[in-house]
VOBAMAR-23563 format. One record per residue (C-alpha): residue number from 0; x, y, z. Coordinates in nm, 2 decimals, decimal comma, padded with zeros to 4 digits. Layout:
BEGIN
nr: NUM; u: X; v: Y; w: Z
...
! end
This chain:
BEGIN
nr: 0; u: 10,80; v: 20,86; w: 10,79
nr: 1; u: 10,76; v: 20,51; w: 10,64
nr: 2; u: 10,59; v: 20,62; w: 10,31
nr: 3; u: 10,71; v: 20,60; w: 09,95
nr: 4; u: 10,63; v: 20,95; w: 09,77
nr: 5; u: 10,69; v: 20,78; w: 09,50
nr: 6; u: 10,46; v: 20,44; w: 09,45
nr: 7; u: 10,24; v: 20,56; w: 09,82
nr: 8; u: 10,36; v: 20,22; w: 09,98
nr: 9; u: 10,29; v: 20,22; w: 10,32
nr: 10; u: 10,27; v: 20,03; w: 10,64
nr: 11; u: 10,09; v: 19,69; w: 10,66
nr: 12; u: 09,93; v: 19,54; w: 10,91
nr: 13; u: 09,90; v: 19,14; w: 11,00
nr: 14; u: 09,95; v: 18,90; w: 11,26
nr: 15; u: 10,26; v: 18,73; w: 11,42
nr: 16; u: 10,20; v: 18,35; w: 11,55
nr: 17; u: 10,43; v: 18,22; w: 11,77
nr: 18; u: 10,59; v: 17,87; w: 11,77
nr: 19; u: 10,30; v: 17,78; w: 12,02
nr: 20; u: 10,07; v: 17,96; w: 11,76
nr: 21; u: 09,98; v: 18,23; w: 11,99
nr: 22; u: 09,88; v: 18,54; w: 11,76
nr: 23; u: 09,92; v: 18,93; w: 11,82
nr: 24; u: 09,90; v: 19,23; w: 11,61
nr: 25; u: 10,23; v: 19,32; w: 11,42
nr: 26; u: 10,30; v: 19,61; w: 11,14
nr: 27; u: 10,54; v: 19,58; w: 10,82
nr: 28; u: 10,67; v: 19,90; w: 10,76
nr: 29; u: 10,87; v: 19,96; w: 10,37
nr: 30; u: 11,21; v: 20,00; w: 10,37
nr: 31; u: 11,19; v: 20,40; w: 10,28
nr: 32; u: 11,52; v: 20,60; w: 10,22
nr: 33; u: 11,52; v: 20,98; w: 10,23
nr: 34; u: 11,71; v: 21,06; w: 09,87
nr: 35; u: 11,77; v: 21,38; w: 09,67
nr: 36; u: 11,60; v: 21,36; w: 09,36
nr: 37; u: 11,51; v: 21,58; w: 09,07
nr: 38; u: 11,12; v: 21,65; w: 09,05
nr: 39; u: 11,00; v: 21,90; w: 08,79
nr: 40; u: 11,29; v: 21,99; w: 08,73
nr: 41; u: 11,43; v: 22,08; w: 09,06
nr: 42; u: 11,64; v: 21,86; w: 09,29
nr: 43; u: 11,46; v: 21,80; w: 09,64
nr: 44; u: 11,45; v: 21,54; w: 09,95
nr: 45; u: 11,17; v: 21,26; w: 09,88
nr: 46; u: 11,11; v: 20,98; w: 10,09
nr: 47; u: 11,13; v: 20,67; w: 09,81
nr: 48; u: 11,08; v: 20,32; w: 09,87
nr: 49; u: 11,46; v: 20,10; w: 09,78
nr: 50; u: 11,19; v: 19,89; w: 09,50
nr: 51; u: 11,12; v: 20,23; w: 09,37
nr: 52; u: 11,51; v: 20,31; w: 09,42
nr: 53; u: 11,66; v: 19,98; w: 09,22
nr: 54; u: 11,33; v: 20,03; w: 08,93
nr: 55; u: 11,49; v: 20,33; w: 08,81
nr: 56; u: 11,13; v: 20,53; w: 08,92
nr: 57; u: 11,34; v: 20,81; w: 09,11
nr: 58; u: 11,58; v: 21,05; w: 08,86
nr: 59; u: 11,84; v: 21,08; w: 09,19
nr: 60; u: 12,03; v: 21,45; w: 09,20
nr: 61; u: 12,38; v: 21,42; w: 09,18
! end
């Protein structure tokens, strides 16, 4: 699962180039963390991006 419920960040896609510029298809995938958090009112597992995380976007549950 490498989605944000939070700010819907996703994966990427672009291209590595080598050192001998050779290009192929890569994908950049957000550094999700599955956290317990309180959403309307009720504590439950989200998958939230670490920007989202450090913003102060997510309420965690304690």
């Amino acid at each position: 699962m490498a989605k944000c419920d939070i700010c819907g960040k996703d994966i990427a896609f672009g291209i590595k180039v080598s050192h001998s510029h050779r290009r192929s298809n890569r994908t950049f995938k957000p550094n999700v963390k599955r956290v317990k958090a309180i959403v309307g009112g009720t504590p439950k597992r989200i998958h939230a991006c670490t920007r989202c995380l450090r913003s102060g976007k997510v309420n965690r549950a304690v």
